[in-house]
MIRO-556719 format. One record per residue (C-alpha): residue in one letter; x, y, z; residue number from 0. Coordinates in steps of 0.25 Angstrom, whole numbers. Layout:
BEGIN
  residu      u      v      w  num
       A      X      Y      Z  NUM
...
***
This chain:
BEGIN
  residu      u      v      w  num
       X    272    418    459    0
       X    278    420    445    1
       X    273    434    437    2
       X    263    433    426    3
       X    272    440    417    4
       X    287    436    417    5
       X    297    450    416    6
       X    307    442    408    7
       X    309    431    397    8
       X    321    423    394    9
       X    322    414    382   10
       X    336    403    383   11
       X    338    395    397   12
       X    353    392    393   13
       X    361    396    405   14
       X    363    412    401   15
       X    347    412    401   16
       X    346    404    413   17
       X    355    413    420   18
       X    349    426    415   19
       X    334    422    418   20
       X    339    418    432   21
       X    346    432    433   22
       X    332    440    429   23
       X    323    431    439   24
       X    332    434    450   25
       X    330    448    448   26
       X    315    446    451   27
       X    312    444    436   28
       X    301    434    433   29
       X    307    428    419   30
       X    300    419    408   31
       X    311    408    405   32
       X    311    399    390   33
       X    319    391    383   34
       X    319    382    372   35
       X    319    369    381   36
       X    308    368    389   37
       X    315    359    400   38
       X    326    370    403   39
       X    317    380    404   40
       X    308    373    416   41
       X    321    368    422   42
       X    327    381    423   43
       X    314    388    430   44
       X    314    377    439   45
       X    328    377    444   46
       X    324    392    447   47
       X    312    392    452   48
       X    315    404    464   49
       X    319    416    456   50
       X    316    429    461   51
       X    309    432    448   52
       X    305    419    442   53
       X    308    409    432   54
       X    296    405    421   55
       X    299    395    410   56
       X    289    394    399   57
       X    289    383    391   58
       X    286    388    377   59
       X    291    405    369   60
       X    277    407    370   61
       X    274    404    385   62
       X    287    413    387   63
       X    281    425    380   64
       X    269    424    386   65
       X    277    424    400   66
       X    282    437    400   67
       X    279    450    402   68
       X    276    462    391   69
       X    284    466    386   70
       X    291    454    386   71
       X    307    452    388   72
       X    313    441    383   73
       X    328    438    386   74
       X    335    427    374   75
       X    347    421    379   76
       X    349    410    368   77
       X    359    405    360   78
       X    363    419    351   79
       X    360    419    336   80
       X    350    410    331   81
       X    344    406    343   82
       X    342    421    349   83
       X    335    422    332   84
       X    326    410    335   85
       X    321    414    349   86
       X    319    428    344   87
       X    310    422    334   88
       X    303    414    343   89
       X    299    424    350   90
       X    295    435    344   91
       X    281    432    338   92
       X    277    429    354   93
       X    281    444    358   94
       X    274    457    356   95
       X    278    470    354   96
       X    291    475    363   97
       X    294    462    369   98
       X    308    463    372   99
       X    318    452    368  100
       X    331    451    375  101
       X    344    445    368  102
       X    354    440    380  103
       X    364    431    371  104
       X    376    434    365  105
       X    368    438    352  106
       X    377    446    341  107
       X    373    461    341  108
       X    368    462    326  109
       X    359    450    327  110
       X    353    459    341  111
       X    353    469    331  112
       X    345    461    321  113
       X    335    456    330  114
       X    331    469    339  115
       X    328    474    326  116
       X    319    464    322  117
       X    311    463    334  118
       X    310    477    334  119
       X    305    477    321  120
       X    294    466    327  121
       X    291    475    338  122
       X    300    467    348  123
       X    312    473    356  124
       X    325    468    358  125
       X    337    467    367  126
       X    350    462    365  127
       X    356    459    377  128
       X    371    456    380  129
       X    371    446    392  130
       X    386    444    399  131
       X    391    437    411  132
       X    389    424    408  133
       X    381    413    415  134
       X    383    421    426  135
       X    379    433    422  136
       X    368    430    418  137
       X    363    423    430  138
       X    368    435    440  139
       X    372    447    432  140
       X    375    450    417  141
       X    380    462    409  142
       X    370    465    402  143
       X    370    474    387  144
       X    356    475    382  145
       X    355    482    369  146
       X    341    485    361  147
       X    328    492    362  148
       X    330    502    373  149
       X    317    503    379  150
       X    317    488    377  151
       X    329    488    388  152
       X    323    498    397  153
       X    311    487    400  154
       X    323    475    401  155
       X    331    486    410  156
       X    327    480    423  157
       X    329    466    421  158
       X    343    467    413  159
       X    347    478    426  160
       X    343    467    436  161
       X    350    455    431  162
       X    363    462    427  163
       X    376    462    435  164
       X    377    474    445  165
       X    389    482    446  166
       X    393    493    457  167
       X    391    507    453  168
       X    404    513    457  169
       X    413    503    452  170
       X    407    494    443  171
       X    410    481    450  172
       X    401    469    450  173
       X    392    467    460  174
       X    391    452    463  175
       X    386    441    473  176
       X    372    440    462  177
       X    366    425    467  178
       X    353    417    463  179
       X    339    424    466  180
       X    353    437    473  181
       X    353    446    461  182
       X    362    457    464  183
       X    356    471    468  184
       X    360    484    466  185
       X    373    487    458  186
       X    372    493    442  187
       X    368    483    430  188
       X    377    479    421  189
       X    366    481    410  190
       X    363    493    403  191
       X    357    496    388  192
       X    366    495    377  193
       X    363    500    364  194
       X    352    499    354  195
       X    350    484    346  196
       X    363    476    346  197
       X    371    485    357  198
       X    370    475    369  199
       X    373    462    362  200
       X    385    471    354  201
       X    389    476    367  202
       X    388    461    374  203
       X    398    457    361  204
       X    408    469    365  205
       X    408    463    378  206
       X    410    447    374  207
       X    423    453    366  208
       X    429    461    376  209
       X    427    448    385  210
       X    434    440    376  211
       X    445    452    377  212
       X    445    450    392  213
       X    446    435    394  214
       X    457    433    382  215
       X    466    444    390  216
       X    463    437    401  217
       X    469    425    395  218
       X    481    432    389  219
       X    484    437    404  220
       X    483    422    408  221
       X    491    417    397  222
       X    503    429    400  223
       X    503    425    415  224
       X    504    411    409  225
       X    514    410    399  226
       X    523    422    404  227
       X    524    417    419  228
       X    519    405    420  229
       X    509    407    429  230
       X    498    396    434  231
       X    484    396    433  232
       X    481    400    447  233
       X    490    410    450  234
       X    485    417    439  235
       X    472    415    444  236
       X    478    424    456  237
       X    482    435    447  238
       X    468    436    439  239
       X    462    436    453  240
       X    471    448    456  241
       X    469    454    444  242
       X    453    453    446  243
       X    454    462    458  244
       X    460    475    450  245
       X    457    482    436  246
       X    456    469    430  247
       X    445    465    439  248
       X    434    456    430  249
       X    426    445    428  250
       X    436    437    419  251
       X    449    441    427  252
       X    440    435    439  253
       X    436    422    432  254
       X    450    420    427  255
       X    457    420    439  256
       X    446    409    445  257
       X    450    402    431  258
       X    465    401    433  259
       X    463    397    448  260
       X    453    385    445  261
       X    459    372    445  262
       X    452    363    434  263
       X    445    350    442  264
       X    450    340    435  265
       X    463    342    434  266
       X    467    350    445  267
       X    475    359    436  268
       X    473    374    433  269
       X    459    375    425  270
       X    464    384    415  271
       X    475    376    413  272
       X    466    365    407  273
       X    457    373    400  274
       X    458    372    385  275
       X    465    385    378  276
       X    453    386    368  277
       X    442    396    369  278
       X    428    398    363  279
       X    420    409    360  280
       X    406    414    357  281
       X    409    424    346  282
       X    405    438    354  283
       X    421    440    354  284
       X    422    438    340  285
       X    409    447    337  286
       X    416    459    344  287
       X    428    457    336  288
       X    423    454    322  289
       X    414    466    325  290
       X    426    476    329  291
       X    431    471    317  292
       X    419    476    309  293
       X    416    488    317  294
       X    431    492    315  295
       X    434    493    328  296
       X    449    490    335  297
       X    443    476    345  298
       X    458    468    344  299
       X    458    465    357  300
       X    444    456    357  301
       X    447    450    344  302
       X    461    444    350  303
       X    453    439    361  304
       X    444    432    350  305
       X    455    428    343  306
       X    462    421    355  307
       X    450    413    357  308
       X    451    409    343  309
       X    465    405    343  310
       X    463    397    357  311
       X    452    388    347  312
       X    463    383    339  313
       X    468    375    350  314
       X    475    364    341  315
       X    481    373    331  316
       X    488    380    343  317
       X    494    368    350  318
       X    501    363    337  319
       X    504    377    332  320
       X    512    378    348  321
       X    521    366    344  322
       X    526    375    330  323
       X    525    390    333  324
       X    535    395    344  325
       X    535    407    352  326
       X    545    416    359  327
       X    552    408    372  328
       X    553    423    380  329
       X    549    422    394  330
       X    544    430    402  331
       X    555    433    413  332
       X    550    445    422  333
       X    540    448    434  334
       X    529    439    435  335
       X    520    450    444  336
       X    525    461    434  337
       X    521    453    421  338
       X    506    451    427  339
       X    504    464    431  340
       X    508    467    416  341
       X    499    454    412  342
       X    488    464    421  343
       X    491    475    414  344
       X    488    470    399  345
       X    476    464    404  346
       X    470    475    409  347
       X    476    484    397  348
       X    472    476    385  349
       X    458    474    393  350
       X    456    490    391  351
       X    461    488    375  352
       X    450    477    374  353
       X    438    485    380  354
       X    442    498    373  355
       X    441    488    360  356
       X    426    483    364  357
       X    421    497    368  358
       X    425    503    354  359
       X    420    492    347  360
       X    405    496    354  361
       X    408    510    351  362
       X    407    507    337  363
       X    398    499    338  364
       X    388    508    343  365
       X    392    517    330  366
       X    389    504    322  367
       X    375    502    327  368
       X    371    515    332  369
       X    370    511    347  370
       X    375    520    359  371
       X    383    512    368  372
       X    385    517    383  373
       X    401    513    385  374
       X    400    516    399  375
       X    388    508    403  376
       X    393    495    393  377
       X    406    495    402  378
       X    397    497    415  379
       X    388    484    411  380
       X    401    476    408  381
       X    407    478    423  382
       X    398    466    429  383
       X    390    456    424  384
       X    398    452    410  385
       X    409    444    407  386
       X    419    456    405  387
       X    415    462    420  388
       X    427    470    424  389
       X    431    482    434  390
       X    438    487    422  391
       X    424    490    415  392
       X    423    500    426  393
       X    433    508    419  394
       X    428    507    407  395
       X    413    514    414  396
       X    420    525    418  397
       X    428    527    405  398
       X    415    530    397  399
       X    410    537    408  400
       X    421    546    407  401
       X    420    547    392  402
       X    406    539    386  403
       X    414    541    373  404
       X    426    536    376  405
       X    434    532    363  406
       X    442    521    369  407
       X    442    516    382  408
       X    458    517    380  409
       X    456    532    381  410
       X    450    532    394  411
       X    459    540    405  412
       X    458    525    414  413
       X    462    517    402  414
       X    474    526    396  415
       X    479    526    411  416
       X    477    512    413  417
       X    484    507    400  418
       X    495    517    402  419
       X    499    511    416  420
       X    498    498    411  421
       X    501    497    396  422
       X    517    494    398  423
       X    513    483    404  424
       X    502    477    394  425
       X    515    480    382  426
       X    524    471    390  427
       X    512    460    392  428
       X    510    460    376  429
       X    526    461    373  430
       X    529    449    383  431
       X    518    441    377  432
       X    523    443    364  433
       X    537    440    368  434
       X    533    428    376  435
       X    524    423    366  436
       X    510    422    373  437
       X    498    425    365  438
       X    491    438    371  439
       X    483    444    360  440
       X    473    452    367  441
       X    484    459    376  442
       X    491    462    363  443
       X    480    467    353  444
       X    476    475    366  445
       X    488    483    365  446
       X    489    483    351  447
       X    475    489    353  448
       X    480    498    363  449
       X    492    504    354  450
       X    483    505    342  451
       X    475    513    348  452
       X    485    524    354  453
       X    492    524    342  454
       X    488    537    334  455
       X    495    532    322  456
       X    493    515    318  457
       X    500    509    305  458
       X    486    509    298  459
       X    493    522    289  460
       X    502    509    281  461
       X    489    500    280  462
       X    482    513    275  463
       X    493    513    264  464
       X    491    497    262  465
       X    477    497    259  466
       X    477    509    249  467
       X    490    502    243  468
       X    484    489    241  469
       X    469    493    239  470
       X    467    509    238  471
       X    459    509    251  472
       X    464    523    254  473
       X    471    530    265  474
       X    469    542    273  475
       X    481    551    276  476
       X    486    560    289  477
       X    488    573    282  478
       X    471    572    276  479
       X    459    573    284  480
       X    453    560    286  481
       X    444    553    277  482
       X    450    557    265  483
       X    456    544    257  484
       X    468    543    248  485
       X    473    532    239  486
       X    486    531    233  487
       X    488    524    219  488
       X    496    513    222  489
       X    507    505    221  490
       X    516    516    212  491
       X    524    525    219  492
       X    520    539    220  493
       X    506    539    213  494
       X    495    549    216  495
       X    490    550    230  496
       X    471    550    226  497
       X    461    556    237  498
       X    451    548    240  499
       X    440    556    247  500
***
């Protein structure tokens, strides 16, 4: 027998919404379902009509309202942009006062910004809520990064706790075997408050980035295995497979390996054999990076990965460009084992480079907007649940527990250990690839990284010495104390050296 009052409303019955409404009536939660077409609403509560919590369509915004309980909550998960605008419209002259609406889509962080502000200023609260892991995720376990009205969250807690993924305590590995109507129980939620406002979907877009850092390194690790030894699809499934059961252990290490080892049903060939070598993306990748750009804030690593996807579009221009520009003919002539253990190594190396990137990206950020990130807990959610899962993010956990101010996740004692073991390997990764001319930009930026920021002294002195040249912008000297500016009346020899402040 259905409640009177539903706990929960969901607005978008796409297969994200779908997925996530199942999720929460799993968990014993009656939830008020609605979408734009009436005929996919009632289809989707009558496929599922034995639900520990319950499924209720209604068929208008009004009827929907009326549904659920005060104060209400009321999850969006349409198309982001415009269409979130347009519910948000829709919906707020049927609320009354701290009615709370949820954001699950991929929305960009100032427009969560704009909008929890403007309800707030109608008496409404609002949450932004990154949502990862896919269809999948949603339907038996997120990541969850909710960001917003605190006290808002607190009443959200307990639902947003249940249908996340589940992690053991002691060493952060996902607990799994979730099935329909079999949520898992026990384990700790791969949910926890961000930040005030913006701070979940900006933290949600941190992690897109670093994913499209993961799955191009990936892909270079593929494409070395590939070119340098000639290795088929399959056995390098085998290798990925092995490599899943150490410190590379992942979600996307995991799904490569069963990747490589499908065969396509047609052809009978190796899948990714006859899969185009173009890729798509959303724009959460280039966010991040054109953000790092504005914030000022070192990211090359995630913007290579943006940038590889990019240069994959121009699928055309590539293939003629193939007949005209030649490479190196080196090959590579030594030990297959010793070469992907060295392939291992700058995986797992340039993997560290492109974290430490996204975490001190969300450090500044936090400066940028006033918001007071939890490091530690933001690594903990990321270990089940999302896209980017890894044992690795276990390590990161105990860095910012050992230091919750951590400067650098390269300056961790784990970290400056497990780079120094391995970082002679990683060198002759990026040499070979550069010698035998196979693309490998994120292995290369990472290092670049890497030695960019162990240098105490970078060639920036001569571009100093440029820009005041060519446009008096000023320099700083070694012998001064900071923040005093000079400026040299150039281009004649000798002329006076003028303070600026």
């Amino acid at each position: 027998m259905p409640k009177a009052y539903s706990d929960i409303g969901l607005i978008g019955l796409a297969v994200m919404g779908q997925n996530l409404a199942l999720n929460i009536a799993d968990h014993g939660f009656q939830i008020s379902v609605y979408n734009r077409t009436t005929e996919k609403t009632e289809k989707f509560v009558a496929e599922n009509p034995n639900t520990p919590g319950g499924l209720i369509g209604a068929k208008t915004l009004e009827e929907f309202v009326k549904s659920l309980a005060k104060p209400r909550k009321i999850v969006i998960l349409v198309q982001a942009g415009k269409g979130t605008d347009a519910v948000i419209d829709s919906l707020v002259p049927l609320l009354d006062q701290n009615d709370i609406v949820i954001d699950g889509g991929n929305a960009l962080w100032t427009d969560t910004i704009r909008r929890e502000k403007t309800l707030r200023e109608k008496g409404l609260r609002f949450i932004g809520s990154g949502v990862s892991g896919g269809e999948e995720g949603a339907r038996f376990g997120p990541a969850l990064m909710p960001g917003g009205d605190p006290a808002a969250y607190k009443e959200l807690a307990p639902v947003w706790n249940a249908i996340a993924a589940k992690v053991d305590g002691k060493t952060g590995r996902p607990l799994e075997g979730a099935a329909p109507g079999k949520p898992i129980v026990g384990g700790v939620p791969c949910a926890t408050y961000i930040g005030e406002n913006g701070a979940g979907h900006y933290v949600k877009m941190v992690h897109n980035g670093i994913e499209y850092g993961d799955m191009q390194m990936i892909c270079e690790a593929y494409a070395l295995m590939q070119g340098l030894l000639g290795l088929k699809a399959k056995e390098m499934g085998e290798i990925f497979s092995e490599w899943n059961s150490g410190m590379l252990g992942s979600f996307l290490v995991e799904i490569t390996a069963d990747i490589l080892k499908q065969k396509d049903p047609a052809s009978k060939k190796a899948f990714v054999d006859i899969v185009l070598d173009t890729a798509g993306q959303k724009g959460t990748g280039k966010w991040t990076s054109v953000n790092a750009l504005d914030m000022g804030v070192p990211a090359p690593t995630i913007a290579e990965s943006v940038f590889a996807r990019c240069i994959s579009a121009v699928k055309e221009e590539r293939v003629a460009a193939s007949k005209i520009l030649k490479g190196p003919s080196k090959k590579y002539k030594g030990s297959k084992k010793a070469l992907i253990e060295a392939i291992h190594d700058a995986l797992y190396c340039s993997k560290i480079c492109s974290y430490a990137q996204g975490f001190q990206l969300m450090r500044e950020a936090q400066k940028e907007y006033k918001w007071k990130l939890n490091f530690g807990e933001i690594a903990q959610i990321w270990r089940g649940g999302c896209i980017i899962r890894a044992v690795f993010l276990q390590k990161i956990t105990e860095a910012f527990a050992r230091k919750p101010d951590l400067a650098n996740l390269l300056l961790d004692p784990y970290f400056v250990k497990t780079v120094k073991k391995a970082q002679e390997n990683w060198r002759k990764v990026v040499a070979l690839a550069a010698e035998c001319g196979v693309p490998a930009p994120t292995f290369s930026s990472a290092l670049a990284y890497y030695d960019s920021y162990r240098s105490a002294r970078l060639p920036a002195n001569l571009l100093q010495g440029q820009r005041d040249y060519f446009g008096a912008h000023t320099y700083e000297r070694t012998d001064k104390p900071r923040g005093k500016f000079y400026h040299i009346d150039w281009p004649e020899k000798n002329r006076p050296q003028i303070e600026i402040a």
